[in-house]
OpenMM code with the backbone's topology and positions (N, CA, C; nanometers):
from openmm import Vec3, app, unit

residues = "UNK UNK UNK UNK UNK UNK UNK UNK UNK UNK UNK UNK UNK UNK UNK UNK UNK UNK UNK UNK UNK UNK UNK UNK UNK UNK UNK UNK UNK UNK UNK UNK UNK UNK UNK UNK UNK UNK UNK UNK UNK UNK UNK UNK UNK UNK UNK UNK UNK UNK UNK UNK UNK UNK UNK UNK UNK UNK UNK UNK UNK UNK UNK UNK UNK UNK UNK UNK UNK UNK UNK UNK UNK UNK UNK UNK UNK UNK UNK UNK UNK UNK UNK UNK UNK UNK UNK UNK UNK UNK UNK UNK UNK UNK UNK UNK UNK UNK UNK UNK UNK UNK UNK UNK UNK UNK UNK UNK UNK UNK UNK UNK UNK UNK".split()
positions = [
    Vec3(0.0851, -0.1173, 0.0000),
    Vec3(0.0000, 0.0000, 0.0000),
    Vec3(0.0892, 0.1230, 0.0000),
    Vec3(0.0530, 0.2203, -0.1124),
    Vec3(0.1501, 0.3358, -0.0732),
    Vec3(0.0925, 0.4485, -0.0109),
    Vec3(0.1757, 0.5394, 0.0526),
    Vec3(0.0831, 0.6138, 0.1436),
    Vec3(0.1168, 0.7350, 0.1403),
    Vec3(0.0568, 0.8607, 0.1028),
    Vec3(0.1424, 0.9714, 0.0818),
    Vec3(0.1350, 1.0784, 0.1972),
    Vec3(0.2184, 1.1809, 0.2151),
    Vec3(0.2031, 1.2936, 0.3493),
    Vec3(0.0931, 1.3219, 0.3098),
    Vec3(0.0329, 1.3773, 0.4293),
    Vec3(-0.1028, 1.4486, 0.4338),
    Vec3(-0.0704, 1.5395, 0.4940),
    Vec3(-0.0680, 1.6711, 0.4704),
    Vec3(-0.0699, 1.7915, 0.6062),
    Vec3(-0.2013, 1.8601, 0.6169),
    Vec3(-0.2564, 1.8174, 0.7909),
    Vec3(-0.3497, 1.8597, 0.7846),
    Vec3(-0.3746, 2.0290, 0.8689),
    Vec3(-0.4402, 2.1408, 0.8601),
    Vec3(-0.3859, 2.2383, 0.9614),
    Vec3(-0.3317, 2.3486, 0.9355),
    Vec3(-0.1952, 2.4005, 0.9440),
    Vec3(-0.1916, 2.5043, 0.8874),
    Vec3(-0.0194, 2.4296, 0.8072),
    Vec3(0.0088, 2.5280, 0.7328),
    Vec3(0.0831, 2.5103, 0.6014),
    Vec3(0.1912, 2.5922, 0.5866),
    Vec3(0.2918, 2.4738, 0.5273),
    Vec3(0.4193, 2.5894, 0.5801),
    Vec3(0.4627, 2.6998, 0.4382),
    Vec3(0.5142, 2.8186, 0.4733),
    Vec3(0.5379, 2.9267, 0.3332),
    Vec3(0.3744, 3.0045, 0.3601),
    Vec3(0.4044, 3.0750, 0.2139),
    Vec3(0.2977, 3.1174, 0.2159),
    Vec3(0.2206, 3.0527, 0.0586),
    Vec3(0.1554, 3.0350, 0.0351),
    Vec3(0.0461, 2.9630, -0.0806),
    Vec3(0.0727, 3.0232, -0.2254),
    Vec3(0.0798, 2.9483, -0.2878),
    Vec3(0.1493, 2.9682, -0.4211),
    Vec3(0.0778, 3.1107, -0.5270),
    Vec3(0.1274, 3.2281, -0.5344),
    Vec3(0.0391, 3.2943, -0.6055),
    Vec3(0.0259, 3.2769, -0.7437),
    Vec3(-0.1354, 3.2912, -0.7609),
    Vec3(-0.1643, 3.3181, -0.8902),
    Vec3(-0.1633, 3.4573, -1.0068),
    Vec3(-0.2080, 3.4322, -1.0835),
    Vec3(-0.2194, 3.5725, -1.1746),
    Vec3(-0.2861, 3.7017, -1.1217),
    Vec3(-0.3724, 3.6626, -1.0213),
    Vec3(-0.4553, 3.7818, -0.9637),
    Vec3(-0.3403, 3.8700, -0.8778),
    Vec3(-0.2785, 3.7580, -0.7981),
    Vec3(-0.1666, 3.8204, -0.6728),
    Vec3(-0.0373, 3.8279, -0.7440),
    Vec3(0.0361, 3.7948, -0.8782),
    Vec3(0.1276, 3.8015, -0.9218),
    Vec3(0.1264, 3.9104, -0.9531),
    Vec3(0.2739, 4.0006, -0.9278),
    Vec3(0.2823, 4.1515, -1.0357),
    Vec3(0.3486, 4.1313, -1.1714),
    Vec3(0.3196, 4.1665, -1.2405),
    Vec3(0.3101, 4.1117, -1.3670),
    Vec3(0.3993, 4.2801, -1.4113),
    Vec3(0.5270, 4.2777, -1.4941),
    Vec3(0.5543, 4.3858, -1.5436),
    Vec3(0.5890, 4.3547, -1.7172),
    Vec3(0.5532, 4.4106, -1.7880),
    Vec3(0.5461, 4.4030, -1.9396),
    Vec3(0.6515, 4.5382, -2.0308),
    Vec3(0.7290, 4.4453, -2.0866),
    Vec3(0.8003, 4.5394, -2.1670),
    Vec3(0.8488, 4.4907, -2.2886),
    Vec3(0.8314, 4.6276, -2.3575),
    Vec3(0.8525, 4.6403, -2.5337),
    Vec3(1.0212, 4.5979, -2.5854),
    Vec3(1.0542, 4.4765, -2.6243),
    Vec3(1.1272, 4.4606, -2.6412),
    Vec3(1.2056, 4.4275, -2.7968),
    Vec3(1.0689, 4.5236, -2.8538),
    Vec3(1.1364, 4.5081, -2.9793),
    Vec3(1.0249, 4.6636, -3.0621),
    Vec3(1.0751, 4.7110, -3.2029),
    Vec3(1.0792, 4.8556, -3.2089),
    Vec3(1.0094, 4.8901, -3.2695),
    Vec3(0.8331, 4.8019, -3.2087),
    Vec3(0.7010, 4.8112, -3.2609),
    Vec3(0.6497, 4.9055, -3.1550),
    Vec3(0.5685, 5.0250, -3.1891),
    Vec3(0.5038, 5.0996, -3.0627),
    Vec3(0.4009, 5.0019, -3.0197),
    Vec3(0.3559, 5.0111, -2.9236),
    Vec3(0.1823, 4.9242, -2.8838),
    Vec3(0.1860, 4.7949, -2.8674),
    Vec3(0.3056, 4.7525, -2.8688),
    Vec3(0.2858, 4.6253, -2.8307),
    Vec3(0.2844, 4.5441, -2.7195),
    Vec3(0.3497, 4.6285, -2.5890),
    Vec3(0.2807, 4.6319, -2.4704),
    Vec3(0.1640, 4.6234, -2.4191),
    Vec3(0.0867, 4.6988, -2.4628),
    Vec3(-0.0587, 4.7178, -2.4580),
    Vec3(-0.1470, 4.5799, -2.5305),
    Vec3(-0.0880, 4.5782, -2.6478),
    Vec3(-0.1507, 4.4483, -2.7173),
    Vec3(-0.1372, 4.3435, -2.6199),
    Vec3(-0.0327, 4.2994, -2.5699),
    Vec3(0.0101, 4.2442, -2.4559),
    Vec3(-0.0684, 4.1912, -2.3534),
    Vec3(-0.1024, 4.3468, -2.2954),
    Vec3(-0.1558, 4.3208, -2.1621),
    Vec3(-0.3397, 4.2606, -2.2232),
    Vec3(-0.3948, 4.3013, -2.3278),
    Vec3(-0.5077, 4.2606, -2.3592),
    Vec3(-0.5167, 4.1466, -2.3745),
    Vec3(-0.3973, 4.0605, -2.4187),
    Vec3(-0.4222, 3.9086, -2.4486),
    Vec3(-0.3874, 3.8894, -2.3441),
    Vec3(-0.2867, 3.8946, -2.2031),
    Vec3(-0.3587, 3.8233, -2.0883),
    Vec3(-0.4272, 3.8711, -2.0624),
    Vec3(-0.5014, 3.9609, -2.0503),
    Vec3(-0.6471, 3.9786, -1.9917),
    Vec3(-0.7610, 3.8969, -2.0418),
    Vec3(-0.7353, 3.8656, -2.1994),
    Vec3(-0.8436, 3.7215, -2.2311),
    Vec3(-0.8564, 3.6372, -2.1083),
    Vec3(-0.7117, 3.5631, -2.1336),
    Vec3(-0.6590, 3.4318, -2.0440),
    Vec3(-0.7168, 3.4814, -1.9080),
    Vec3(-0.6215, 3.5983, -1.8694),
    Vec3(-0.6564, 3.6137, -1.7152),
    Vec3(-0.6911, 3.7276, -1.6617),
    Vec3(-0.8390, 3.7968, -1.6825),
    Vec3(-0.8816, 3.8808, -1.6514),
    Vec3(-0.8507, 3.9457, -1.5189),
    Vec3(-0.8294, 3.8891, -1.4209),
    Vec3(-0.7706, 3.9336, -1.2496),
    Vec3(-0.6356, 4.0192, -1.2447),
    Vec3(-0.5590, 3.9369, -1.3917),
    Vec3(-0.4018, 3.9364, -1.3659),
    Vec3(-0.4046, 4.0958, -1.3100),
    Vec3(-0.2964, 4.0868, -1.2365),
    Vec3(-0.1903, 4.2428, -1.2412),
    Vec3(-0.1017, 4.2777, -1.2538),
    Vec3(-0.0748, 4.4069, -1.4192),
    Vec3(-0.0196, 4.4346, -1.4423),
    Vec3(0.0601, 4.5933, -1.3661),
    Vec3(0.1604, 4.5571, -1.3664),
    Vec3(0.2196, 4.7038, -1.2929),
    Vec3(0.2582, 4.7894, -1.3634),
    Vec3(0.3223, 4.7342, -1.4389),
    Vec3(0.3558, 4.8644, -1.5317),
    Vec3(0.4250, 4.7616, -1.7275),
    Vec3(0.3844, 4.8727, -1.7784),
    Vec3(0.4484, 4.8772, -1.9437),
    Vec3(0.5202, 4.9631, -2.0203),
    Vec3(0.6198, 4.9171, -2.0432),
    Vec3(0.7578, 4.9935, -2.0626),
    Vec3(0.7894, 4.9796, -2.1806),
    Vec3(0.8790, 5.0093, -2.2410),
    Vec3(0.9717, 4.9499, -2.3390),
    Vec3(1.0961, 4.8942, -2.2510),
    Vec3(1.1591, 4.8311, -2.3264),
    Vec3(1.3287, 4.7137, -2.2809),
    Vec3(1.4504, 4.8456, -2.2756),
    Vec3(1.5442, 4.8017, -2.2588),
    Vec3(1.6360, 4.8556, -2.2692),
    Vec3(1.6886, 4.8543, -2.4012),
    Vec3(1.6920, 4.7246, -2.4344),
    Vec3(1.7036, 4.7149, -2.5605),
    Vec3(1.5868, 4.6759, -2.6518),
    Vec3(1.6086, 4.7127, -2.7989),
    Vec3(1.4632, 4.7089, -2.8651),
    Vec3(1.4718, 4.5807, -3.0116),
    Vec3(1.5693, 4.5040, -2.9741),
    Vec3(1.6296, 4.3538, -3.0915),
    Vec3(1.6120, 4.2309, -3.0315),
    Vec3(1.5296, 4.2082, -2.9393),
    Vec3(1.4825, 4.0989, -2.8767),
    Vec3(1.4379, 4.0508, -2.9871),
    Vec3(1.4766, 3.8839, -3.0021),
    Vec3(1.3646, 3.7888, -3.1450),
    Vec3(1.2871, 3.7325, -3.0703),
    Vec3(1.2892, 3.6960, -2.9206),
    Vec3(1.1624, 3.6226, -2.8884),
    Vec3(1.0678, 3.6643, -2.7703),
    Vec3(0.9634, 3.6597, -2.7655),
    Vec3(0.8995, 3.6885, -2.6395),
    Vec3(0.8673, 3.5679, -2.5824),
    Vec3(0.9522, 3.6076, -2.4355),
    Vec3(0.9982, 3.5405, -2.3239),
    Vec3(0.8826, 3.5815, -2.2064),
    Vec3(0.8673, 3.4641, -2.0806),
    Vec3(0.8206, 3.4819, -1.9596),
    Vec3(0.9899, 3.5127, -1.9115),
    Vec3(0.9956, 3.5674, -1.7552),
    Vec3(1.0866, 3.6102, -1.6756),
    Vec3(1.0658, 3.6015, -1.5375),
    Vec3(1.1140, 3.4587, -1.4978),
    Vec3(1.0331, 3.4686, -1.2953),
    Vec3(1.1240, 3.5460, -1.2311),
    Vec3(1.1023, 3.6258, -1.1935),
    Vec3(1.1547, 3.7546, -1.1307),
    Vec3(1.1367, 3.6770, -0.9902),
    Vec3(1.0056, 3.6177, -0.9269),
    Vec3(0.9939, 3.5738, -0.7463),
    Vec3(0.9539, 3.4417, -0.7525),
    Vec3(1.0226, 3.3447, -0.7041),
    Vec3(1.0330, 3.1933, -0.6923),
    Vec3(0.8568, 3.1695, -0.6575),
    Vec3(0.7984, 3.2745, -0.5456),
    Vec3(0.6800, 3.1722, -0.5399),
    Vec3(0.5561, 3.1940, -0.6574),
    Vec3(0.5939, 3.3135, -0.7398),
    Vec3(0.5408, 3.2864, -0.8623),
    Vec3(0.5018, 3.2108, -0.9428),
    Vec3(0.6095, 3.1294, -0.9151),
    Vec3(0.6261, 3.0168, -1.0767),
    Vec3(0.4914, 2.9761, -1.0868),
    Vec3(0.4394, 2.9333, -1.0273),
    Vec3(0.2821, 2.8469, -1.0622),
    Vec3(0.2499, 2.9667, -1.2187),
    Vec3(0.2277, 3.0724, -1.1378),
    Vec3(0.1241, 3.2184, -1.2384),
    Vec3(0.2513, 3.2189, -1.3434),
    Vec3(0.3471, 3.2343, -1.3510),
    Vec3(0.4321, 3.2295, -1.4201),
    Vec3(0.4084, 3.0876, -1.5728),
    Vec3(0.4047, 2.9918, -1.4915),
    Vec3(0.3926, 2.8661, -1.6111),
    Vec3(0.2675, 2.8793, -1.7041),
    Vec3(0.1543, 2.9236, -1.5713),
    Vec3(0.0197, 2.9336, -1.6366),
    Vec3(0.0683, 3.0501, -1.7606),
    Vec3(0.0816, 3.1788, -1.7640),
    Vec3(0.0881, 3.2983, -1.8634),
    Vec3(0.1619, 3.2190, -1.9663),
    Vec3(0.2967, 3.1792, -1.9537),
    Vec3(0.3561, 3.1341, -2.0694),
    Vec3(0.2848, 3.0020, -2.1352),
    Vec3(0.2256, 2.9195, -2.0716),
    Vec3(0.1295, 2.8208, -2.1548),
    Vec3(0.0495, 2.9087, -2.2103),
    Vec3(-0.0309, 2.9854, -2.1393),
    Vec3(-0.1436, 3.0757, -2.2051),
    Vec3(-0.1270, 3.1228, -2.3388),
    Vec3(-0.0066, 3.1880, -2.3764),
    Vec3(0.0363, 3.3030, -2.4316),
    Vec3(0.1437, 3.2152, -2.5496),
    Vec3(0.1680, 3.0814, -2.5149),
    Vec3(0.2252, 2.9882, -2.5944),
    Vec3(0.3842, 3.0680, -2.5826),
    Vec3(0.4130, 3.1081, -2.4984),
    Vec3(0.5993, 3.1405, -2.5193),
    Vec3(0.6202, 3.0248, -2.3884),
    Vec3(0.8103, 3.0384, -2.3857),
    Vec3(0.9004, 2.9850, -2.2902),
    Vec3(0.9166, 3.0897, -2.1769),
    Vec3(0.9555, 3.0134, -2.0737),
    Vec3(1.0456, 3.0951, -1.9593),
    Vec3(1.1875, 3.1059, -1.9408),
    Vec3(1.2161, 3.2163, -1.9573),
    Vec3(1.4154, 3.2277, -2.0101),
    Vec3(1.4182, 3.2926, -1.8411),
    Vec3(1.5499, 3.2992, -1.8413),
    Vec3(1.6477, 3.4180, -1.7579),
    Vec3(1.6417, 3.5437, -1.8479),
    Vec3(1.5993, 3.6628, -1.7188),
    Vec3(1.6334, 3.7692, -1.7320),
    Vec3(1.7729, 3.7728, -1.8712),
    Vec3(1.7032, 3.8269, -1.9472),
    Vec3(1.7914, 3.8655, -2.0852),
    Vec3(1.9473, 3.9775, -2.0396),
    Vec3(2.0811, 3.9222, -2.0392),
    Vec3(2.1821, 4.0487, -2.0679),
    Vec3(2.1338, 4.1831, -2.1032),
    Vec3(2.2089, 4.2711, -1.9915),
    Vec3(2.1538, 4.4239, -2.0764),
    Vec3(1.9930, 4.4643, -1.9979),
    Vec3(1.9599, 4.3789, -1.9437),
    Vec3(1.7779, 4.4066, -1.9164),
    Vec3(1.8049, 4.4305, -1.7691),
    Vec3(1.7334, 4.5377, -1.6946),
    Vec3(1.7332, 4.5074, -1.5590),
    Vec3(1.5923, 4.4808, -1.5196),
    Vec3(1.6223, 4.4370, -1.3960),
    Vec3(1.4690, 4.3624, -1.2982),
    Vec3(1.3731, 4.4787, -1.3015),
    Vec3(1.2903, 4.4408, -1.3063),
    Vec3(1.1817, 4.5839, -1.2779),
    Vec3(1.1406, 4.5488, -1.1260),
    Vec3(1.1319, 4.6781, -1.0768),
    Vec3(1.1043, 4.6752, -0.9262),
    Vec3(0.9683, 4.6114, -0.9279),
    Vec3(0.9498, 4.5665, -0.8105),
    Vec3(0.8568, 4.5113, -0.7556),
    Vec3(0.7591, 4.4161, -0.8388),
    Vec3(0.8489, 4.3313, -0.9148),
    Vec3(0.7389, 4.2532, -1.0337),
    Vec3(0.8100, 4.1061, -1.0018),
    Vec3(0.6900, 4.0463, -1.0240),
    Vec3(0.6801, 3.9112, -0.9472),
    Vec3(0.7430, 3.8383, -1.1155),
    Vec3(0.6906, 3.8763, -1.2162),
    Vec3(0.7171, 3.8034, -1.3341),
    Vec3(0.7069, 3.9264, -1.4367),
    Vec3(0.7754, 3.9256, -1.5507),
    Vec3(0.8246, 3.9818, -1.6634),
    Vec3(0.8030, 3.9394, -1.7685),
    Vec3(0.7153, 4.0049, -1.8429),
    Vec3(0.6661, 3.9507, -2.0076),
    Vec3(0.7942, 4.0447, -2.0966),
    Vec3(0.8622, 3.9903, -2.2052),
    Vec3(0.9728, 4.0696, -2.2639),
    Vec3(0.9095, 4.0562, -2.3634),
    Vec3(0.8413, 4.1233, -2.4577),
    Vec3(0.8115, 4.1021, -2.6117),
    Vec3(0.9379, 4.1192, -2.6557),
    Vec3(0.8997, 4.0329, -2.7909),
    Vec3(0.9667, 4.0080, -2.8923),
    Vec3(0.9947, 4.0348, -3.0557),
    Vec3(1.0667, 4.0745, -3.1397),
    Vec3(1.0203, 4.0530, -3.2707),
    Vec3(0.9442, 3.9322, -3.2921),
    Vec3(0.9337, 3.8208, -3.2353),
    Vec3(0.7874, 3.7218, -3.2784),
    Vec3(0.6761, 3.7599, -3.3119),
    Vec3(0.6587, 3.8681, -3.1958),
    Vec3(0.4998, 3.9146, -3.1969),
    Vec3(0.5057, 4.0742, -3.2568),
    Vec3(0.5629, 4.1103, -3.3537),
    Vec3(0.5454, 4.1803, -3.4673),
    Vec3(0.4598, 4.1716, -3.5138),
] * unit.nanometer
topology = app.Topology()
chain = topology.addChain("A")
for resn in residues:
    res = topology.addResidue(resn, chain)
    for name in ("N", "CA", "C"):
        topology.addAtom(name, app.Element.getBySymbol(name[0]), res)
């Protein structure tokens, strides 16, 4: 018989956030105007709750792919969900790019989504 942990009670960490509690920061990473914005509308299909903090352009504007970016480990759940959603990968923070304050996860557009 196999038998797995059960924890019953209270729970250790704090509970995995989703898209509603994730900060979500979005930036133009390639040298289309509006595509931030386009952005934030297609997760809002997927995930109407999400929150976005802010939409920027990149530092740099020759990105070829649009990437997820887990900026905070207990993200990842909301993190996997957007990039399935949205059909991209999850890279490392791109060379040249810095963290955006207070964002749980990082959408980098891409020349893909030209």
């Amino acid at each position: 018989v196999n038998i797995a942990p059960l924890t019953v009670g209270e729970t250790t960490g704090a509970p995995q956030q989703n898209q509603a509690a994730a900060k979500i920061a979005i930036r133009n990473g390639a040298s289309v105007p509006g595509l931030a914005a386009k952005m934030e509308t297609e997760i809002k299909k997927s995930f109407p709750e999400a929150n976005i903090i802010s939409k920027e352009n990149a530092k740099k504007n020759d990105h070829a792919k649009t990437i997820v970016v887990l900026l905070n480990k207990e993200a990842s759940d909301a993190a996997s969900s957007l990039a399935k959603a949205l059909n991209i990968s999850i890279a490392d923070l791109p060379e040249g790019e810095e963290k955006p304050a207070d964002a749980d996860i990082l959408i980098l557009i891409g020349k893909d989504r030209t």
